[in-house]
N, C-alpha and C positions, 0 to 999 in steps of 0.2 A: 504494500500500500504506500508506504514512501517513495518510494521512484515513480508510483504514478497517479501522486496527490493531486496535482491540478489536473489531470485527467479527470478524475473520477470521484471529483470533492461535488458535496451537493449542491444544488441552484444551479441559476439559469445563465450558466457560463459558457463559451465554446470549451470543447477538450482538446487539451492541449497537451498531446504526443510528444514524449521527449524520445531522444535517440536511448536514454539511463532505461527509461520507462519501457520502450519497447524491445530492448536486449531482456531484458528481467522477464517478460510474461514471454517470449519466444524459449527464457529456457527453465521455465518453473512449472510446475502441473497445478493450470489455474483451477481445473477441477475440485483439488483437495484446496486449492484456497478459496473456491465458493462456498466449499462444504465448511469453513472456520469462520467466515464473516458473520458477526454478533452484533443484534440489537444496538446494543452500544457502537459497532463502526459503523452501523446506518444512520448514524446522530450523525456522522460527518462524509460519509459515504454515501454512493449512490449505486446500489448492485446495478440497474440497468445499464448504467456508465461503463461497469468494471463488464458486463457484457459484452458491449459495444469496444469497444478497449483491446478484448480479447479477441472479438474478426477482425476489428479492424490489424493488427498483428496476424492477422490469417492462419489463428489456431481453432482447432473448435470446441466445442462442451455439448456433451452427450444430449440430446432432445429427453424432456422431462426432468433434468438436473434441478438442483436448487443450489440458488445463487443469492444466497445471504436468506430472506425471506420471498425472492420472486424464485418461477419457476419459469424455465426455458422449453416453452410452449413449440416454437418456429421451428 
């Protein structure tokens, strides 16, 4: 979540891809980091962010995942 904080901080920001940001979710299993986002990182977090985040990186997460409290329907 720190390398891709103003990515995927809440409100009505653009996200803002950093090169830190997108080395990190290319080599981490965002998967197991949907499954640890807690109530509390939703306070300053936005899962659909950290979704968006994750293709736009051009990895994927399994259809029907949960991704903090949303679930990845598409």
């Amino acid at each position: 979540m720190e390398k891709c904080e103003k990515a995927i901080q809440k409100g009505d920001h653009p996200i803002i891809m950093t090169d830190a940001c997108e080395y990190k979710v290319k080599n981490t299993d965002m998967t197991c980091v949907c499954h640890i986002i807690t109530a509390e990182d939703e306070e300053a977090i936005d899962p659909i962010k950290v979704i968006y985040v994750v293709y736009a990186c051009k990895k994927q997460l399994p259809k029907g995942e949960k991704c903090g409290s949303k679930y990845l329907i598409t």
